[in-house]
C-alpha positions as MATLAB code, in Angstrom:
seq = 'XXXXXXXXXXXXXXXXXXXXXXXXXXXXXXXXXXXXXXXXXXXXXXXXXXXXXXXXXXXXXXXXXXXXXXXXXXXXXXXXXXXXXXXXXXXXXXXXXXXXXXXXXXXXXXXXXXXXXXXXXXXXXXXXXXXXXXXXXXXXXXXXXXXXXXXXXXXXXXXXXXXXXXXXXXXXXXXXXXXXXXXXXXXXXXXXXXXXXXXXXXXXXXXXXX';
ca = [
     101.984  104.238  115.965;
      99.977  101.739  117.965;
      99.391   98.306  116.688;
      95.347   99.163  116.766;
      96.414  101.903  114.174;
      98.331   99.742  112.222;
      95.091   97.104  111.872;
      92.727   99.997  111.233;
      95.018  100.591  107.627;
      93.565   98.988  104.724;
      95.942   97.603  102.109;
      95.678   97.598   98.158;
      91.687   96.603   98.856;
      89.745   96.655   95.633;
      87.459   98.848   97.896;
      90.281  101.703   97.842;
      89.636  103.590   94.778;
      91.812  106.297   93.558;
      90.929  108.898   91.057;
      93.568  110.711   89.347;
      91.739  113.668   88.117;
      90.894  114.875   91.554;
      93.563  113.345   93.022;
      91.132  111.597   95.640;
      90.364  108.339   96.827;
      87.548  106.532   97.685;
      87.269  103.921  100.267;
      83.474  102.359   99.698;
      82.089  105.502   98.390;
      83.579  107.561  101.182;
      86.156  110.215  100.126;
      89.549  110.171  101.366;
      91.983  112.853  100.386;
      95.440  111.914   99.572;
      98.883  112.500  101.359;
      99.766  115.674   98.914;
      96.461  117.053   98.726;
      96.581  117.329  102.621;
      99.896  118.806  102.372;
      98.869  121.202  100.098;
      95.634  122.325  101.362;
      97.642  123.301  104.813;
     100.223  125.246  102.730;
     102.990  122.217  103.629;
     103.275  121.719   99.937;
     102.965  124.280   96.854;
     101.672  123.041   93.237;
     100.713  126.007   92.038;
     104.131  127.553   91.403;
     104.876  128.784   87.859;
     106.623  126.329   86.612;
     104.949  123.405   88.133;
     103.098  123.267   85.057;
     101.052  120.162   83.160;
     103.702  119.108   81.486;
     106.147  118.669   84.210;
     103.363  117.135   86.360;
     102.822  114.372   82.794;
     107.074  113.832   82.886;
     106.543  112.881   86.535;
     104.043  110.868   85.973;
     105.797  108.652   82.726;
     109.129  108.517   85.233;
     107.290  107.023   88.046;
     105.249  104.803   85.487;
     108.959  103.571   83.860;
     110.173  102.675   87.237;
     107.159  100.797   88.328;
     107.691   98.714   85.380;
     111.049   98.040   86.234;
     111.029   97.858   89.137;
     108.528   95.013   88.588;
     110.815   93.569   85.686;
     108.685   94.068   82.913;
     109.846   97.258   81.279;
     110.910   97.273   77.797;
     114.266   98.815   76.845;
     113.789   98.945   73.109;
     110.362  100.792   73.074;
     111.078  103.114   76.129;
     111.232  106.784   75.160;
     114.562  108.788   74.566;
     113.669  111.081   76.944;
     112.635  108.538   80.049;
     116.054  106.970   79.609;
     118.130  108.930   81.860;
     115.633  108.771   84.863;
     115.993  104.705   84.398;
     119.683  104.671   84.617;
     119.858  107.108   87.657;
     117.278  104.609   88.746;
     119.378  101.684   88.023;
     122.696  102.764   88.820;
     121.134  104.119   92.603;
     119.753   99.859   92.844;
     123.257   98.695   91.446;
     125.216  100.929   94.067;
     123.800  100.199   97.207;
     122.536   96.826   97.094;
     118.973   97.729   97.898;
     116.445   95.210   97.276;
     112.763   96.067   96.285;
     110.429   94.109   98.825;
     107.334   95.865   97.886;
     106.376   98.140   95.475;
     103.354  100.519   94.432;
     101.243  100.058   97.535;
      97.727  101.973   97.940;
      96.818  101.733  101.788;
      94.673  104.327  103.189;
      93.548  104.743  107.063;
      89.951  104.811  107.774;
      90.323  106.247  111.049;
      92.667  109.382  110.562;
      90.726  109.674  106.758;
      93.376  109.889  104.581;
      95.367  107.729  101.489;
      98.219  107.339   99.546;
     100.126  105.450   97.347;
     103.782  104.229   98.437;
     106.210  103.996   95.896;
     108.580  101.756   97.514;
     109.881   99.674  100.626;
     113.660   98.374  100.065;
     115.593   96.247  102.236;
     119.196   96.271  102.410;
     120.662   92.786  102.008;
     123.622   92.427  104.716;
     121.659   94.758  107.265;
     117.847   93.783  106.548;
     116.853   97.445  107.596;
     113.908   98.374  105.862;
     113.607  101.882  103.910;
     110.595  103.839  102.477;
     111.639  105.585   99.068;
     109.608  108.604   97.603;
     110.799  108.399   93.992;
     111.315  112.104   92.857;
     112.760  114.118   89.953;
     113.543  117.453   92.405;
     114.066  117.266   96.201;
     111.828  119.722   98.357;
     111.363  119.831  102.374;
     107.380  119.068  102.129;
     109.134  114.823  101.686;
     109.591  114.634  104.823;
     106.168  115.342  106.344;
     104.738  113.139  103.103;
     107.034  110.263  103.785;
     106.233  110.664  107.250;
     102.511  110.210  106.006;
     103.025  107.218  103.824;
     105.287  105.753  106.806;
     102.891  105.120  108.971;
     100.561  103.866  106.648;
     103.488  101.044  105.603;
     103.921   99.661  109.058;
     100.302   98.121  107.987;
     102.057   95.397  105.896;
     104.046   94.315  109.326;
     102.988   92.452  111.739;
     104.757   92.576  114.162;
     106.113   96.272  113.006;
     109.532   97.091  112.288;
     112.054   99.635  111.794;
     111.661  101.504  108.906;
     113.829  104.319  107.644;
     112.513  107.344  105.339;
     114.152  108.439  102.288;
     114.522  110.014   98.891;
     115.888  108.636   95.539;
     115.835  111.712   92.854;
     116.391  111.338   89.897;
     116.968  114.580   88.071;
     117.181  113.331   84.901;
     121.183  113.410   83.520;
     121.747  109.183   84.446;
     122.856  110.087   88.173;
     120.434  109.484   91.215;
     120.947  111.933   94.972;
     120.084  109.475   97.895;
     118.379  111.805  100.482;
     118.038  110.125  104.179;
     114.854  111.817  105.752;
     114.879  111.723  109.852;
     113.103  114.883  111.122;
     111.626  113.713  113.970;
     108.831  116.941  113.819;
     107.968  115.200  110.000;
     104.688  113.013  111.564;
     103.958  115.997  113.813;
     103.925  118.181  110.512;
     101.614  115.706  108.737;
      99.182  115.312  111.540;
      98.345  119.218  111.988;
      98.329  119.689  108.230;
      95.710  116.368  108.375;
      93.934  118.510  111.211;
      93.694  121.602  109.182;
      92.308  120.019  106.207;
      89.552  118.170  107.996;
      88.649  121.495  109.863;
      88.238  123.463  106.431;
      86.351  120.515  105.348;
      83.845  120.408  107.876;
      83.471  124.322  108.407;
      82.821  124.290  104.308;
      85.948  126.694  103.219;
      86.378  126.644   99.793;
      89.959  127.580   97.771;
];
């Protein structure tokens, strides 16, 4: 990414609006679509299966909501529910076991320019090397991460300047108290992103509808 790109990204601006029924954001009244809906409008990604159902989707959401809070130091043990407490200890115990440190957390950049947003879950730094890593907090592991970190990459190297190396990965957390640390570093991931970025602005403009 060029450092022009980079300045073109605008970070957690009260301007950046995102709203979660449509999964969309808005960036002064212009619509932006997000990182998965791109994914899945190209057929990258696939929501619609079976068992991908509203309730799964809600469990998702309450995980990602329990880490935030932790991850920010404000979660409550004693009034966190039964059935969140195994994602926190995988959680935990994948913090505690490789002495990553949370440098930023919950980030909501979008780019102007390409026309699309997202919301990072986190950047951690390892303490004796420095090296920077993007996580994608998950409770299942599929191959559409990598094109979707790829995504949320390059909008990261926005909070740099000047950039930096930055690894991709993927902490799941399948819910029995364990984490699986998966290292992303398909170098086709971007190149997946971008034509699946190129094929939803071409159904957009030529007016296909689902």
């Amino acid at each position: 990414m060029s450092s022009s790109e980079v300045a073109g990204a605008v970070v957690n601006d009260p301007r950046l609006v995102f709203h979660p029924a449509s999964h969309r954001y808005e960036l002064d009244g212009r619509a932006l679509p997000s990182v998965t809906a791109i994914l899945q409008a190209a057929g990258v990604a696939d929501f619609s299966a079976p068992w991908f159902t509203e309730d799964v989707l809600a469990r998702g959401q309450y995980v990602h909501q329990a880490i935030a809070l932790d991850a920010e130091g404000a979660l409550d043990d004693d009034t966190l529910d039964p059935q969140l407490v195994p994602y926190v200890t995988g959680w935990r115990a994948f913090l505690a076991e490789t002495g990553f440190e949370i440098e930023y957390w919950e980030q909501r950049i979008c780019d102007p320019m390409l026309g699309y947003a997202g919301t990072l879950d986190g950047i951690l730094t390892h303490p004796s090397t420095r090296k920077r890593t993007l996580i994608d907090v998950k409770r299942g592991y599929y191959a559409s991460a990598g094109p979707q970190t790829a995504a949320y990459k390059r909008l990261a190297l926005a909070l740099y300047n000047p950039l930096v190396a930055m690894d991709r990965a993927v902490v799941e957390l399948p819910g029995d108290g364990r984490y699986r640390f998966h290292s992303l570093t398909d170098r086709e991931d971007e190149a997946v992103f971008l034509a699946a970025l190129r094929i939803t602005n071409w159904r957009r403009i030529h007016g296909h509808r689902d």
